[in-house]
Residue, then its C-alpha position, 0 to 999 in steps of 0.5 A: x795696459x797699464x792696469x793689466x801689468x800693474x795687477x797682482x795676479x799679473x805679477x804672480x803668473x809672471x813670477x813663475x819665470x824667475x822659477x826657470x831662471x833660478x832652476x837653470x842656475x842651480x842646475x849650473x851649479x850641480x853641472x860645475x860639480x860634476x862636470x869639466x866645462x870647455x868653452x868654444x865660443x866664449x863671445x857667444x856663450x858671454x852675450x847669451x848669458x848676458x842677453x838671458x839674464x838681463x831679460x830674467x833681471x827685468x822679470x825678477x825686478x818687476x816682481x820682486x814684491x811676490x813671495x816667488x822672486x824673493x824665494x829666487x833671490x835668496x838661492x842664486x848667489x849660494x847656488x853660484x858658489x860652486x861655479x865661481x870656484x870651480x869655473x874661476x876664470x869664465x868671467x862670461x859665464x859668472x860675472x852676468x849671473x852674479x849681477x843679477x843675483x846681487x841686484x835681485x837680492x838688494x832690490x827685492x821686496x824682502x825686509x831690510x834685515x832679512x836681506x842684510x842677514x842672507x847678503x852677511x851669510x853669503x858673503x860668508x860662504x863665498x869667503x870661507x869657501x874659496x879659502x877652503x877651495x884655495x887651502x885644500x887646491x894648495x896643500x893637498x893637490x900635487x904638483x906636476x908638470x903633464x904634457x899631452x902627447x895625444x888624444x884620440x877616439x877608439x873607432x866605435x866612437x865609444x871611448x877616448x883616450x889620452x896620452x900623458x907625460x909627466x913631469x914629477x919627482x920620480x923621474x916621470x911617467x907616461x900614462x894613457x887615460x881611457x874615459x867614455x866618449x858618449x857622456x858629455x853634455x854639448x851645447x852650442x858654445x861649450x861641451x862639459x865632460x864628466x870628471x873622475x871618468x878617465x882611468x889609468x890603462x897604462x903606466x910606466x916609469x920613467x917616461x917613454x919615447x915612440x908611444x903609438x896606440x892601436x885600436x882593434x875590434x873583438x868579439x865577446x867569444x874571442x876575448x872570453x877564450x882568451x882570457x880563459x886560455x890566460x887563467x881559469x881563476x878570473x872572477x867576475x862581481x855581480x849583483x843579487x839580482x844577477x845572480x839569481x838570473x844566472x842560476x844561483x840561489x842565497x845559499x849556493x853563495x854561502x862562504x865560510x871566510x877568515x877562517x882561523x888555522x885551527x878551523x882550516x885544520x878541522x875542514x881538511x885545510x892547511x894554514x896557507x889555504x886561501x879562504x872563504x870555502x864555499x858551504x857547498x863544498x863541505x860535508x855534512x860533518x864538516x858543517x857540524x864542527x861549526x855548528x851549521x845544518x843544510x836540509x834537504x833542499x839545499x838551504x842551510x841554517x844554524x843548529x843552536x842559534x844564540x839569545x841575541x840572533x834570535x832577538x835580532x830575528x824576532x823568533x822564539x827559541x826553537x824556530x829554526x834560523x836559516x841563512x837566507x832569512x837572516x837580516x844584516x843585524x842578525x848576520x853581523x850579530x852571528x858573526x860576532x859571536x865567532x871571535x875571540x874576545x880576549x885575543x880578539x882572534x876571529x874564528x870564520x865568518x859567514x858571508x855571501x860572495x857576489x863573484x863567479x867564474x868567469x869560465x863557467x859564463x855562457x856566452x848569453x849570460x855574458x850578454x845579459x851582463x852587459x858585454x857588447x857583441x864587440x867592441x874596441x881593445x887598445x894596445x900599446x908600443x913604446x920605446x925607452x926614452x934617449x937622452x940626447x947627448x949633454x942630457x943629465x940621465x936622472x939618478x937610477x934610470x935605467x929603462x930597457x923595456x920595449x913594449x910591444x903590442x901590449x893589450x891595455x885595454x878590452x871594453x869588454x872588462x869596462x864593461x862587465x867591471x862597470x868601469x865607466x857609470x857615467x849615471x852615478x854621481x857621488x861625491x869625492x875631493x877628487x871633484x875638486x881638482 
């Protein structure tokens, strides 16, 4: 037995076990980025952290000599950092990995300048990130008082919200934040929720007394009417890709935008127009007067394409430069060569629009969007905060507004908007917060 654990092979197949340990910590490490952690049974999540990495301590310790382990010992305390700053205070969840991540790296089988250089450069990480951490959470995080009234889940289970007042020097607000409900990572002692997940519904200033949330459930088609019945500008953004399913091709989407008034003016426009004007709405000679052509099929191109378009599209004078095969370059390029350079007055620009009319959707496009069948809407009722008598009324408050069954709230905007992308992961100071 003894031989067996005292061969170098046996050591090498173990050593793999420090990968897990290692992985586990770093992914730790991306999950305090990310992800608010709410702790359940703190005895608990503390001695199976502690129990875990005992028994990854022993391995690594029995290891240490094998390139594998070293390799470990030299991430766990950089991949900590983030932890320790954004967890300050689960000291059952910090202090048994950071154990192990000092231990391991003082002990292991690397040189002694090696390991006296890594443990200066993470001593240094550690120091001027929780400076950092500490300046940034001082100066720039503003300070105010939230009391939550209320918290609950929309009855499909698909969203949560939470009522907010707050304290600030504005005289207050009441808010209600709506997140998604279905994106958390559960485990047995703790839940981690995803941050900068929760939007703002509804505000109002000051606060308000007699806030009640009700939920209701609504059909695509119901709350398509409805919003159509409202305004028959409502636009929706899609992609490339959906566009092109819905019907649309490059060129249906060309829009003439930043139009100068003297070229709103040659389309038949007045100087207070909203632009961009869709290409297709234009006439052939109104086409000319920017020196743009359409064929046959509907594809348009420019009629006298510079030196340095051609260059950017690697064509020889002559070919004809249609829009759709343009790159971003030679777009970009194009677009210059449309602005005044002395006054630095832009003359149009050409670009392609990824948003359609909400009215001309089918009920099926609708769907292929992403729009549930149905779904959960929330509105709102609140009444004016009363100061009770000897209270001091702060200075210009005079709130009379009764909010009576306010739609704040359709999962069919959330969803057709993408509100809730609880797959993306991108970085922000918020996350810091």
């Amino acid at each position: 037995m003894k031989s067996f654990f005292g061969n170098v092979w046996t050591k090498r197949v173990i050593s793999v076990l420090s990968i897990i340990y290692t992985y586990f910590v770093c992914r730790l490490g991306y999950i305090s980025i990310f992800y608010d952690m709410h702790v359940q049974q703190r005895t608990s999540l503390c001695l199976a952290v502690t129990g875990i990495s005992l028994l990854a301590l022993i391995i690594m310790l029995y290891t240490r000599h094998q390139i594998i382990t070293r390799i470990c010992s030299f991430i766990i305390l950089p991949a900590m950092l983030p932890v320790v700053l954004l967890y300050f205070g689960e000291w059952g969840l910090i202090i048994p990995i950071i154990v192990v991540g000092i231990v391991i790296l003082l002990l292991s089988g690397a040189g002694e300048g090696v390991k006296t250089a890594l443990a200066t450069i993470i001593l240094l990480l550690y120091i001027f990130g929780a400076l950092g951490y500490f300046l940034f959470t001082t100066f720039f995080v503003a300070a105010t008082k939230e009391e939550v009234i209320e918290t609950g889940v929309s009855p499909s289970g698909t969203y949560r919200y939470r009522i907010v007042n707050t304290q600030d020097t504005s005289n207050g607000s009441t808010a209600i934040y709506v997140e998604p409900n279905t994106a958390d990572l559960k485990y047995s002692f703790a839940t981690f929720t995803l941050k900068n997940m929760e939007r703002v519904v509804y505000m109002h200033r000051p606060t308000q007394d007699n806030v009640t949330v009700n939920w209701t459930s609504q059909n695509r088609q119901e709350i398509t009417d409805h919003l159509n019945s409202i305004s028959d500008k409502i636009e929706v953004t899609v992609t490339d890709a959906e566009l092109e399913h819905l019907g649309y091709t490059y060129d249906n989407k060309l829009m003439l935008a930043d139009l100068s008034a003297s070229r709103k003016f040659a389309i038949n426009k007045t100087a207070s127009d909203v632009d961009p004007v869709p290409m297709d709405t234009l006439t052939d000679e109104q086409l000319d007067f920017f020196g743009i052509g359409k064929d046959a099929d509907g594809r348009y191109y420019i009629k006298q394409p510079s030196k340095e378009v051609l260059e950017e599209m690697d064509y020889t004078a002559g070919k004809r430069v249609y829009f759709s095969d343009m790159t971003a370059k030679a777009l970009k390029q194009y677009n210059t060569e449309h602005v005044d350079e002395a006054t630095g007055i832009t003359y149009f620009h050409v670009k392609k629009s990824h948003t359609i009319m909400l009215n001309t959707l089918t009920d099926e496009q609708l769907a292929y969007l992403g729009v549930s069948e149905s779904g959960d809407v929330m509105t709102v009722s609140a009444e004016p905060h009363v100061y009770a008598e000897g209270e001091e009324v702060p200075e210009g408050v005079n709130d009379t507004e009764v909010i009576t069954d306010k739609v704040v709230f359709r999962y069919y905007v959330a969803e057709l908007e993408d509100y809730y992308d609880v797959n993306s992961r991108h970085f922000s100071v918020d996350l810091l917060n």
